[in-house]
C-alpha positions, 0 to 999 in steps of 0.5 A: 500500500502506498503511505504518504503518512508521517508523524511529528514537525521539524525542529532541529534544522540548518539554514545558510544564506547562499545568494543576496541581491539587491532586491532578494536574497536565496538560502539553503534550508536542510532538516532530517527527513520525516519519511520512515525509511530513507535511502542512503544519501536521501535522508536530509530534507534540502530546499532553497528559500528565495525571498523578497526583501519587500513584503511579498505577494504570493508564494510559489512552491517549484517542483523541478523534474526528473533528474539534474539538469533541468534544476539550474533553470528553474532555481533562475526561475525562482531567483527571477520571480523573487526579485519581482515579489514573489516568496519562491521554494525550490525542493530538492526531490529525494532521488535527484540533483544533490541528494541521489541516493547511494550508488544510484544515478539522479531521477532513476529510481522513480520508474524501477522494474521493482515497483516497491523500489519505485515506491518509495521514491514517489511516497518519500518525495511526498512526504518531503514536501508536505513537511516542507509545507508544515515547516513554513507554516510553523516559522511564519512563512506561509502566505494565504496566495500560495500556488504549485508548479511542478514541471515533468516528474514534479507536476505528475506529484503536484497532481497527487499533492494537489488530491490530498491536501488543498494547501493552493490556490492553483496548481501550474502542470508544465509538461506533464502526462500520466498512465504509468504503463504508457511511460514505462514501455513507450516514453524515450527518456524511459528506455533506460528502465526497458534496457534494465527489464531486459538485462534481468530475468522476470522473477526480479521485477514485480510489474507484469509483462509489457502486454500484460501491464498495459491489459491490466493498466487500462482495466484498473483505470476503469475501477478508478471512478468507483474510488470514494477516496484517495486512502481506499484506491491505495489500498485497493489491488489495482496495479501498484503503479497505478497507485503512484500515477497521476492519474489516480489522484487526478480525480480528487483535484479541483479542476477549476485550480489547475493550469495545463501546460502541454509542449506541442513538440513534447517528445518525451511524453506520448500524447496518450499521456498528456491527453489521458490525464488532461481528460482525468483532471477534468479537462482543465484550462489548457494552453498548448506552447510551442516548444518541447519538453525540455527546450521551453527551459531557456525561455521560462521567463515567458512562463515566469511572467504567466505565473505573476499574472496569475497570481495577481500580482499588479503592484510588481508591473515594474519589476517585470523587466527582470524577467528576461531571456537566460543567458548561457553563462547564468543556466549553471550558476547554481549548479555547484 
């Protein structure tokens, strides 16, 4: 059963100014993690905390993707948005970036042909961020305009963060697709998990073979209607990764709070995907841009400039300038 449950706040924890600007000032906040059973190397709750100097008027929690490279630019974003007034946390996800688990490699143990494996990547990067959530709350930090961006692997947990505590106003998708079954054995940025299924003999992978995971797939999608609540579908006998598919949760999510961002050139996630879990979330707000899964990263000050607007922020207008195109010396400043 997947458990997304923990116990206790955060108490003892380490915090270090890395970044001051003249409008904003970045810091590193890290405290032992409330996930019962970490992996080596993933144990410590790390996240960056980009706040304005002025009194800020929103709070964006980015949820970055898959692996490492993709979290440079979006800790520029997050710089960018509070120089223009909006209080911005970027979480490290267990199992990337710099807190990859012991002898693993950065997103690679979130589709595992060890579906328990995988679980536990999906239940502790949960877990992670809503404590992240209680910490801001319990120091002040909190603002009642909070919104979520999750990008790639990030949005496909907003959507089950979403389901499971109503903590934002809107909910931002940018490039994100569900149907598990669909990813594994169709999506390229997964061959590396087909290659994995190959190399090992069937008795050391609990998830079905391709034909029939996708048989068994699409019957349990049809059973997710008649869940009254997110509890019973995780501890209902559907196929376990349905139960850390978007999908899944898609159904308790308020679709007037969520925004669909779909890259028309996305070759990283089928369009069965994308489609399939746009339609879960009741065919919320969409916009369909025209770039791929991973080449709208230099030009996410368009996406920047979209999220203030929706969040009502007027009174930073002005400040809208600092938004501009990244510049190829400024997409690794944070990386070290």
């Amino acid at each position: 059963m997947v458990d997304f449950e923990y116990n206790g706040r955060t108490k003892e924890y380490s915090q270090g100014y890395i970044r001051k600007s003249k409008n904003s000032r970045t810091s590193i906040i890290k405290f032992p993690t409330r996930y019962h059973q970490p992996e080596k190397g993933a144990e410590t709750v790390e996240f960056y905390l980009f706040d304005p100097k002025e009194k800020p008027a929103g709070l964006l929690v980015l949820l970055h993707g898959l692996g490492t490279t993709n979290v440079p630019f979006l800790l520029w974003m997050a710089s960018r948005l509070a120089n223009a007034g909006i209080r911005t946390v970027l979480p490290v996800l267990p199992g990337n970036f710099t807190r990859t688990a012991d002898g693993s490699v950065s997103g690679k143990d979130f589709f595992d042909r060890d579906v328990d494996h995988a679980t536990k990547f999906w239940e502790h990067s949960a877990v992670d961020v809503f404590s992240i959530i209680d910490f801001l709350k319990d120091r002040g930090l909190w603002l009642e305009n909070s919104h979520l961006f999750g990008f790639c692997l990030g949005g496909m947990l907003a959507v089950m963060i979403s389901a499971i505590r109503k903590e934002f106003r809107k909910t931002y998708l940018m490039t994100v697709g569900g149907e598990m079954a669909t990813l594994l054995w169709y999506s390229p940025t997964l061959a590396y998990f087909r290659r994995s299924v190959e190399d090992f003999p069937e008795a050391d992978w609990n998830i079905g073979r391709r034909d029939d995971m996708l048989r068994d797939y699409e019957t349990d999608m049809e059973r997710l209607a008649g869940f009254e609540t997110v509890r019973q579908m995780q501890e209902s006998d559907i196929h376990p990764y349905l139960k850390i598919d978007p999908i899944a949760y898609a159904r308790f999510v308020d679709t007037k709070s969520i925004v669909f961002i779909e890259a028309r050139f996305d070759k990283a996630l089928p369009k069965r995907s994308r489609r399939l879990l746009w339609e879960a979330l009741g065919r919320p707000r969409r916009y369909v841009v025209p770039m791929g899964h991973v080449t709208w990263l230099p030009f996410q000050f368009i996406i920047a400039k979209f999220i203030l607007g929706s969040m009502g922020v007027k009174a930073f207008r002005k400040k809208l300038k600092l938004l501009k195109k990244l510049k190829p010396e400024e997409q690794s400043r944070f990386a070290g």
